[in-house]
N, C-alpha and C positions, 0 to 999 in steps of 0.2 A: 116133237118140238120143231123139226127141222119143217114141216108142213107150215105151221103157225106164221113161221117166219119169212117163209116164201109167201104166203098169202098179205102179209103185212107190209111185205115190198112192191106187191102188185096194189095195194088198196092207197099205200101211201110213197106212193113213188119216192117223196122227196123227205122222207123218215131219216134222222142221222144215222148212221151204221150204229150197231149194237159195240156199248162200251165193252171192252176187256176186263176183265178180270183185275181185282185192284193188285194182284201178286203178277200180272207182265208188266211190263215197261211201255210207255207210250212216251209217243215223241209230239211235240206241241207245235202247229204250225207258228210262223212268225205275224207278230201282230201287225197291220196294215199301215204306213209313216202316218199320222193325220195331218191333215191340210191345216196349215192355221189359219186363222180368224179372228175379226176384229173380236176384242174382250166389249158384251156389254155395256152399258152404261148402269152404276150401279141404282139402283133403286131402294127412293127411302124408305123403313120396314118398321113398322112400332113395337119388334121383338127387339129384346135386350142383346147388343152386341156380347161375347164371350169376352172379359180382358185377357189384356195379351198378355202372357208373362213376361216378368224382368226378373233377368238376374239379380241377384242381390248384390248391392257394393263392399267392397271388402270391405273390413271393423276399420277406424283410423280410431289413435289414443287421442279424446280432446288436450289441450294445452290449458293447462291449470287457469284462472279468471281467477283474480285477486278479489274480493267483496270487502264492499265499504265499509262494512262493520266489521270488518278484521284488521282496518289500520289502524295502526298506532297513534295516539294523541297524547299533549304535553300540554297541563297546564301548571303556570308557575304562579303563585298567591305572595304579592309583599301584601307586608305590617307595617303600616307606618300610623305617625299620630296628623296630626291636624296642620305639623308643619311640614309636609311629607317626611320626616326624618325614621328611618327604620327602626323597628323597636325590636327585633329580632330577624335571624336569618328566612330569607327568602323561603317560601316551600316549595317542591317540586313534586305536580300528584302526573302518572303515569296511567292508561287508559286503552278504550277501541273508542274510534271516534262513533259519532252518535248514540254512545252508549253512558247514561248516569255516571256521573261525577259522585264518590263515595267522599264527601267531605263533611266534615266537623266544623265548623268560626273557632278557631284558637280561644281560650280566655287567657287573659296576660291579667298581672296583679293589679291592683292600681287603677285601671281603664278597664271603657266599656267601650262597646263597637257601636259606633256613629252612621259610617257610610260603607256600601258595597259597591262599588263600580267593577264592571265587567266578569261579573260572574252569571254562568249558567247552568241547568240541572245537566246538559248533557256535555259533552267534547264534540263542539260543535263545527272544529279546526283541527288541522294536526298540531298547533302550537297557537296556545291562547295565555291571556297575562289578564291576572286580576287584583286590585286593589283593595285591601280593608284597613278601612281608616281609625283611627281608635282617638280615644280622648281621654286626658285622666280625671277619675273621681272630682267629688269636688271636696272641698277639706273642710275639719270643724270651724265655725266662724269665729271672728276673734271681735269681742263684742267692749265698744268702748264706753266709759262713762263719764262726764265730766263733770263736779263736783264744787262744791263752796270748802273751801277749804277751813275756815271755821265756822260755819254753822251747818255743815253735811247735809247742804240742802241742791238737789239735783237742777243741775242749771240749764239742762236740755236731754230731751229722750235720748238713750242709752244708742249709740250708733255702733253697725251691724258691717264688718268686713268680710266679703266672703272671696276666695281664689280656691283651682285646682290644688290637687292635691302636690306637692313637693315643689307648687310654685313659692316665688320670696314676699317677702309684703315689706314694708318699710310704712310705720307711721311718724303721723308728727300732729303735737297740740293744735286743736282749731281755734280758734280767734274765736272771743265771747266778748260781745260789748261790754264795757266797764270795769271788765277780770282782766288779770292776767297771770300767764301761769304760773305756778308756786311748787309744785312736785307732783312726779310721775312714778306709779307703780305699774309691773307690769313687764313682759317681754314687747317691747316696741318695732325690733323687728326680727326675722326668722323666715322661715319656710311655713307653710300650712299645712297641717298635720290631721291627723286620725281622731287626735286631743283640742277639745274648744280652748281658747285662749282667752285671757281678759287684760285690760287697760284701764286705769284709774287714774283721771288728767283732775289734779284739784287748782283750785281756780283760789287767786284774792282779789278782793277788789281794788281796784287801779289807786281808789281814796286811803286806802288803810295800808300805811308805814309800818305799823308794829301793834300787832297782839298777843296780849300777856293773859294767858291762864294763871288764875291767881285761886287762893283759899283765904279770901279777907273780906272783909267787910266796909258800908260805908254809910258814916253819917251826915243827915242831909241837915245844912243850915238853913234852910231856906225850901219853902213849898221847888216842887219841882214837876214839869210836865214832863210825861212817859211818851216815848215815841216807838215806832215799828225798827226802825233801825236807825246808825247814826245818819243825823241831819236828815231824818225820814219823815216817816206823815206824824201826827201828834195823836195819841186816843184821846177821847175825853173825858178823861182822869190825873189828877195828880197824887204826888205822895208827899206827904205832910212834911212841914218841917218837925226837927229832933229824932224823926223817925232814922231808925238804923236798918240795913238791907246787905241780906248776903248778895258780893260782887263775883261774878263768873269769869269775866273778862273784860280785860282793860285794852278798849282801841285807840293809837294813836294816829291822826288823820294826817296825811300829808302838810294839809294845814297849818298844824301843829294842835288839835282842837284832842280833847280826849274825852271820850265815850264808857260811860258803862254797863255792862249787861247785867243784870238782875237775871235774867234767866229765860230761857226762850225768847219772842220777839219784844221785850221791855227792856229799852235803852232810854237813860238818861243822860245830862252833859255833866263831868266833872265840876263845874263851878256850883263856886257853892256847898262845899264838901271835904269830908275828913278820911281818910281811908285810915282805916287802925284795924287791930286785933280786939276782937268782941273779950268787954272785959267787965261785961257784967254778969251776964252768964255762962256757964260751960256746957258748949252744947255740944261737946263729943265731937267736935269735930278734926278731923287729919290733921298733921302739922304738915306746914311743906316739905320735901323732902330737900335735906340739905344734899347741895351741891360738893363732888367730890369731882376737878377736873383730873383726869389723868395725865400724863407727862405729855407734853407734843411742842417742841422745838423747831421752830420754822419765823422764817421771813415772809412778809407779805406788804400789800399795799389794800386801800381802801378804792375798793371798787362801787362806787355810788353811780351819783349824775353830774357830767362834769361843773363846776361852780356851783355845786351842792354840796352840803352836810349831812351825816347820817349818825343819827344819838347812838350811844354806850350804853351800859347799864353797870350797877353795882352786882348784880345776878342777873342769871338770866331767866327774864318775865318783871325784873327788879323794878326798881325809880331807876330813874335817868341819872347819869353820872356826867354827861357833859355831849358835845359832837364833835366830830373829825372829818376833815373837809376830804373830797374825793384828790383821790392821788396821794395821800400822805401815809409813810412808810407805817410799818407795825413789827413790832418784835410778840412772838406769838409764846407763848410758856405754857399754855394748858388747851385741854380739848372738854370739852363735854355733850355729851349726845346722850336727848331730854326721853320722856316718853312716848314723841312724837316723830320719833327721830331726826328732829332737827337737831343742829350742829351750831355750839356759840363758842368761840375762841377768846381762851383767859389772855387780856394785854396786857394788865397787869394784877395787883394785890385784887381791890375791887372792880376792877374794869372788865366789860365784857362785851364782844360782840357779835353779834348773829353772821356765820359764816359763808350765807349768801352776800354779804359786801365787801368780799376778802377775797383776793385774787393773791394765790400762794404762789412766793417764787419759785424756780427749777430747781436753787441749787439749797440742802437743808443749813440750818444755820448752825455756826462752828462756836 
């Protein structure tokens, strides 16, 4: 080996010395300082740079963010009616804002809902105010009629009152040419109710002083023309004379002129004529009913037209027993209230008179 090696030294003069043994120790010359030098100029490369690493930044805990749909919202709802006047307390609904409004419309008794102002499906504020207006029902109508007071004949279409419900009404008679009023049935006024009402305004006319429902009869002296009503148009027919005619009512005319009704629209003039009890034959017919005043003690005066007279009667529906000038006192000793419910005041044995001309004193008579 030792030949090899000498021959290797000759052939390659400049051959490194032969390493040692990895189990001796060798000692390492020292590396040469190097010289420094400008660094290149970098050159652009279309290979992918390597990223550089970064540290990671340490964790931080974020700071809570309030979100819009986890605020709170307040909407308050009044009831009022139509005069804003509250009809129950205020409501207070509680919410997230942007989030549905869970709301019902109240029903109240009585009223319906008319208007909404400022309400919406969502809480679209933290604090919103909404109005619902209400109105009440409307009530049964109270429906008037006005009437002929003796011959139940309709003097104009039946007129129609209508108001809310728990509102008040107040009526009063209407004016009807030629009539005037004579009695009212009826509640006139009130509140308007759940319940229809009615009014019954009967009428007389302004010519006719006194009418007397009677059960008598009348004989005619003398041919007579039939008319529609008193001092009305004439048909073209008469009734005989000697003829006899059952009488229904007896009109006395302001006038002083007096009419008979024979029965529906056939009116003749008293002249000329006998009123009696039919006494030739017995036709079954009613007697009148006799008159029983009952006790009533009172003062009064005669309430007419001033420098006018208003007749008596010996009964009431009777003949004429005489007149009493307006303003002249009356001692009153009976009542009687007819089938019509009118009201005739006994003044004396036979004297009587219709309680519409009679203005009763305050204090009762001693």
């Amino acid at each position: 080996m030792a030949f090899f090696d000498w021959l290797r030294r000759v052939i390659e003069p400049n051959q490194a010395p032969k390493r040692r043994p990895r189990h001796a120790q060798t000692r390492r010359r020292p590396e040469p300082t190097p010289i420094p030098q400008e660094a290149p100029e970098p050159r652009a490369t279309s290979l992918p740079l390597a990223p550089t690493p970064v540290s990671p930044a340490p964790p931080t805990t974020p700071k809570p963010v309030a979100k819009a749909s986890q605020v709170a919202a307040t909407l308050v709802v009044r009831l009022v009616d139509n005069q804003n006047q509250p009809l129950q307390p205020a409501l207070v609904l509680t919410g997230v804002l942007n989030q549905p409004v869970n709301f019902r419309f109240p029903k109240i008794a009585g009223y319906a809902l008319r208007d909404v102002h400022g309400f919406t499906q969502d809480y679209i504020s933290e604090y919103g105010l909404t109005t619902l207006v209400y109105v009440r029902h409307w009530g049964q109508p109270i429906i008037s009629y006005l009437v002929d007071y003796d011959t139940g004949r309709l003097l104009e279409l039946p007129g129609i009152l209508r108001g809310r419900l728990g509102t008040a009404f107040s009526m009063t008679p209407p004016s009807v040419e030629n009539y005037h009023i004579f009695q009212a049935q009826g509640q006139q006024r009130g509140t308007f109710s759940q319940h229809p009402g009615q009014v019954v305004y009967y009428y007389r006319r302004d010519s006719w002083q006194m009418v007397q429902r009677v059960h008598q009869f009348v004989f005619l002296q003398a041919d007579h023309q039939v008319f529609d009503g008193p001092n009305g148009q004439a048909y073209g027919y008469q009734f005989p004379t000697d003829s006899l005619w059952r009488l229904f009512m007896i009109i006395t005319l302001t006038n002083g002129d007096v009419w008979y009704n024979l029965g529906g629209e056939q009116w003749l003039s008293a002249k000329e004529t006998v009123r009696r009890e039919h006494q030739f034959i017995d036709l079954g017919l009613p007697e009148p009913d006799q008159w029983h005043p009952e006790p009533f003690e009172r003062i009064g005066t005669v309430d007419y037209v001033p420098g006018k007279a208003v007749s008596i009667y010996h009964e009431p529906y009777g003949e004429t027993a005489g007149q009493l000038d307006h303003g002249e006192a009356l001692d009153i000793r009976g009542r009687i209230v007819d089938d019509q419910q009118l009201v005739w005041y006994q003044i004396g044995p036979d004297a009587y008179i219709n309680a519409r001309y009679v203005r009763l004193a305050l204090v009762a008579y001693a």
